[in-house]
Backbone bond lengths (Angstrom), bond angles and torsions (degrees), N, CA, C in turn:
res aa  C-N    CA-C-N  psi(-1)  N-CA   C-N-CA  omega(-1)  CA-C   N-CA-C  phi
1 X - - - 1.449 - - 1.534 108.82 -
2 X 1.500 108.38 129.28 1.530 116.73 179.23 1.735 112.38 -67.37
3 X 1.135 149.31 101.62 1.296 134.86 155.07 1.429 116.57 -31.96
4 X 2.023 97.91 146.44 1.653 92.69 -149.86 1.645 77.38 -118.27
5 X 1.034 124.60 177.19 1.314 129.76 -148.24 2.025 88.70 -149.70
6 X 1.122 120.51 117.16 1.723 113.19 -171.04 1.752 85.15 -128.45
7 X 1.641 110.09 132.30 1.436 115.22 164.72 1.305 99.87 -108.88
8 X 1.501 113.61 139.33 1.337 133.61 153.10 1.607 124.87 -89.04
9 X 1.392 130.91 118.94 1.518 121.42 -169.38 1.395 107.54 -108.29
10 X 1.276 119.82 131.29 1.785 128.91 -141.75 1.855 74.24 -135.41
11 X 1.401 106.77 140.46 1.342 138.73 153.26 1.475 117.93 -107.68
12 X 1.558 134.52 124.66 1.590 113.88 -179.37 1.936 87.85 -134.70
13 X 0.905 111.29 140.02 1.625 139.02 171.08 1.323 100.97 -84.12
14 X 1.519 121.62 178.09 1.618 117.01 -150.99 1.699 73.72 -114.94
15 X 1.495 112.69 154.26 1.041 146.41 -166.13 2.045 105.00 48.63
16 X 1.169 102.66 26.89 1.920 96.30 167.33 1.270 116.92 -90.35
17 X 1.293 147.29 -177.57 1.514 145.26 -163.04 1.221 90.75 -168.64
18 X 1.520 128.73 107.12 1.327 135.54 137.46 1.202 121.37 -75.70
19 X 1.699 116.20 126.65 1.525 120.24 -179.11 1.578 108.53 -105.93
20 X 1.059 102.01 161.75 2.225 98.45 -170.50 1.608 81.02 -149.50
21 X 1.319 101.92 120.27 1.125 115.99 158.05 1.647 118.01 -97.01
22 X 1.296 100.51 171.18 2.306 103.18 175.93 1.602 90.85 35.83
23 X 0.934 102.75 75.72 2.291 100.08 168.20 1.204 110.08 -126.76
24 X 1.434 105.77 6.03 2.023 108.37 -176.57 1.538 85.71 -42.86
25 X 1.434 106.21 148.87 1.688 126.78 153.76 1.725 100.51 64.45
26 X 1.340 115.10 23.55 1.590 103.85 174.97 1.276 94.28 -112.99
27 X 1.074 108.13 167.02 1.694 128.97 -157.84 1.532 111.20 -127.26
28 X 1.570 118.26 101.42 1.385 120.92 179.71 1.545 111.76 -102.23
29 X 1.735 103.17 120.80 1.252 99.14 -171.09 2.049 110.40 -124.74
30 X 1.124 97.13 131.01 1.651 109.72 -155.87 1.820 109.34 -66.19
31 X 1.235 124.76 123.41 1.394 121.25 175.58 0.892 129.25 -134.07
32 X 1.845 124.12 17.01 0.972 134.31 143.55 1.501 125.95 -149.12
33 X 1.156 153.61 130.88 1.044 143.90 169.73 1.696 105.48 85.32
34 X 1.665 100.81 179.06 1.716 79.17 -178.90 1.404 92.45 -130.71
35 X 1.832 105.47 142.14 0.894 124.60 -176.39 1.715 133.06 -110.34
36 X 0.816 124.04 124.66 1.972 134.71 -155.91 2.074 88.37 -91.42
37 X 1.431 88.56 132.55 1.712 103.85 173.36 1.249 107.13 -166.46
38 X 1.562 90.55 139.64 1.517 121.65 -166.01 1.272 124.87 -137.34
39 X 1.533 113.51 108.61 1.223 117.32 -158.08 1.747 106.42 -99.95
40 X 1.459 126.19 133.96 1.278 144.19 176.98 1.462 111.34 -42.76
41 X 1.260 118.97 124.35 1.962 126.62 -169.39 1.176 109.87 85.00
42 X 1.524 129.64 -21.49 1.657 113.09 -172.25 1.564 84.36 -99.99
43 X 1.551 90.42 163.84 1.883 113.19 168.76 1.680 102.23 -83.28
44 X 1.738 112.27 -38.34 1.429 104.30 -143.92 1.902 96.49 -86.12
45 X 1.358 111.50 161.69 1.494 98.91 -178.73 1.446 90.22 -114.04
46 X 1.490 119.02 -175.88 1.368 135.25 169.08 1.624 112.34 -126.52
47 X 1.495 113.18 124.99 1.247 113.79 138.65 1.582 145.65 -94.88
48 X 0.801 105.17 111.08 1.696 124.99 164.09 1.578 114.42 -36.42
49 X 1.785 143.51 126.60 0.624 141.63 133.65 1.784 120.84 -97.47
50 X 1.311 122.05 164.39 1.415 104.34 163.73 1.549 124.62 -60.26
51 X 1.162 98.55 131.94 1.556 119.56 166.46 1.793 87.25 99.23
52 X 1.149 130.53 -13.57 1.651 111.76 171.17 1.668 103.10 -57.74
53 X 1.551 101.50 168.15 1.397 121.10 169.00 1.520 100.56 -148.26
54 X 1.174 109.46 132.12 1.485 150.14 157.80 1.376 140.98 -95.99
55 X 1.211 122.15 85.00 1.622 125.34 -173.38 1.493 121.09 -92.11
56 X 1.183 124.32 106.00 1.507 150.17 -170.65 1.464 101.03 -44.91
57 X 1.478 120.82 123.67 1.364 123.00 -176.16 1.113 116.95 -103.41
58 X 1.350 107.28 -38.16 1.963 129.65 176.61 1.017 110.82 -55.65
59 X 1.245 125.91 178.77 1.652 138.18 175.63 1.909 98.01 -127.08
60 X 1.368 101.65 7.07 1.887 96.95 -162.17 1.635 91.25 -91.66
61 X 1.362 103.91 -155.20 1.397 115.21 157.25 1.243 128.34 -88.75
62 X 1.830 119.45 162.15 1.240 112.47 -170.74 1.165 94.13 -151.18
63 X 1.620 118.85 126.15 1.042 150.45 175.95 1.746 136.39 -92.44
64 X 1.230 136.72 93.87 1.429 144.44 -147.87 1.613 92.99 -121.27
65 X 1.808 115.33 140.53 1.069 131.09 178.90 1.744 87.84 -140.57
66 X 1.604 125.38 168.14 0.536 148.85 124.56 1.295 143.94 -67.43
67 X 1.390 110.70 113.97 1.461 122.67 172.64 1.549 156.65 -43.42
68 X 1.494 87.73 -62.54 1.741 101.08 146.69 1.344 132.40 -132.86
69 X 1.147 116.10 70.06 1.168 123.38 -166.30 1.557 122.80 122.15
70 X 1.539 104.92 -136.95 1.216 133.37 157.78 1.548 114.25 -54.92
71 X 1.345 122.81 129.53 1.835 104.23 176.78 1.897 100.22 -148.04
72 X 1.216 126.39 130.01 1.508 136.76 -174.85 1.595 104.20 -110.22
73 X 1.190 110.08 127.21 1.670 118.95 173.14 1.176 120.06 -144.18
74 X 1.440 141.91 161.28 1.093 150.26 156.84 1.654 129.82 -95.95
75 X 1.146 114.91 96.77 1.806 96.97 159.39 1.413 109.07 -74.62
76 X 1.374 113.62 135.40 1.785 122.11 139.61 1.537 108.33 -97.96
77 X 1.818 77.38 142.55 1.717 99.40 -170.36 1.852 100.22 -104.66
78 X 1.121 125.71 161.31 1.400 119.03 161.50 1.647 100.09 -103.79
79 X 1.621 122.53 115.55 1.104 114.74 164.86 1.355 155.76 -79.84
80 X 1.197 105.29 119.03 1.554 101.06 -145.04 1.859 113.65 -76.95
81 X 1.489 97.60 126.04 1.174 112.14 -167.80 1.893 124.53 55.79
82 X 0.788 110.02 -153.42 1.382 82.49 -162.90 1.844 129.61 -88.60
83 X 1.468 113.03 141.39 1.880 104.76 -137.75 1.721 103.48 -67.93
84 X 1.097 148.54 144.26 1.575 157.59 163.10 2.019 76.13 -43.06
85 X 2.017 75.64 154.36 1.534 100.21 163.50 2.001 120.78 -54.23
86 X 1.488 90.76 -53.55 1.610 107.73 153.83 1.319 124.56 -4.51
87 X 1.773 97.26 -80.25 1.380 110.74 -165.10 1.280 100.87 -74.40
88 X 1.459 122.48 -34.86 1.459 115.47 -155.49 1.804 97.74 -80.11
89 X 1.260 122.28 -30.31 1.467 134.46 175.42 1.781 103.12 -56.46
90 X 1.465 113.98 -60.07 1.730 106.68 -178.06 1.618 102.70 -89.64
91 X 0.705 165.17 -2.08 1.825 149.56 89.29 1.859 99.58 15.90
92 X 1.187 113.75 -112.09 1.393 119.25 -173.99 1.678 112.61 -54.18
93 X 1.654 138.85 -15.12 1.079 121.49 140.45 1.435 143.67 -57.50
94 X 1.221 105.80 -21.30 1.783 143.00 171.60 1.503 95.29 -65.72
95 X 1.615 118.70 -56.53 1.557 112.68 -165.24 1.132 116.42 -97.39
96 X 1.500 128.10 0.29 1.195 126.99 -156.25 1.978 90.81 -118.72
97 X 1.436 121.74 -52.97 1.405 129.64 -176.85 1.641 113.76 -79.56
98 X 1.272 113.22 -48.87 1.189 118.44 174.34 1.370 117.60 -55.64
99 X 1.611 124.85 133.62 1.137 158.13 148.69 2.018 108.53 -8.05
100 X 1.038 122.71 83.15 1.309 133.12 -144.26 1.941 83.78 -67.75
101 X 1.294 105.07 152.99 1.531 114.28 176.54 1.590 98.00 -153.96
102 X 1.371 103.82 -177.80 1.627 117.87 -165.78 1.788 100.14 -150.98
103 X 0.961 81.29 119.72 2.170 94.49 178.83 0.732 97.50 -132.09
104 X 1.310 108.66 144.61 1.677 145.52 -170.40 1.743 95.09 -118.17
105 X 1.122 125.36 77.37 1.688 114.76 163.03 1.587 115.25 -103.15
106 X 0.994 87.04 125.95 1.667 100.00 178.54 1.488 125.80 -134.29
């Protein structure tokens, strides 16, 4: 079985706080604006520019605000075992409607 790879597309307004819980090993990748995240047990924080990628090391929570303003990002999830109609439906609405971009994560 191929591992399926599910993006979620997050909008945050200036003073909002998105929290992500269980995100060990998910991958937040920045597509608009720049975004500040801070993961539970570490001291150091991360900023996000567009087109960065960030892969979640912790098992805690992780917390993302926006920086200046307006800020657009993606987590990818790995879905575990095999994805709901759901996911697999906003998956290809994500790639097909959404604003096409190009990341370089490495």
């Amino acid at each position: 079985m191929v591992p399926v790879l599910t993006d979620e597309i997050h909008d945050l307004d200036i003073k909002q706080v998105f929290s992500l819980g269980r995100a060990y090993k998910c991958t937040v990748r920045g597509i608009e604006g720049r975004l500040w995240l801070t993961q539970e047990g570490l001291k150091q924080d991360t900023i996000l520019a567009p087109g960065d990628c960030f892969t979640i090391r912790t098992k805690g929570r992780v917390a993302m605000e926006s920086l200046d303003g307006r800020a657009r990002f993606a987590v990818s999830r790995r879905a575990s075992g095999v994805a709901s109609v759901g996911e697999v439906w906003r998956g290809l609405w994500a790639r097909v409607f959404v604003k096409r971009q190009t990341f370089d994560c490495r």
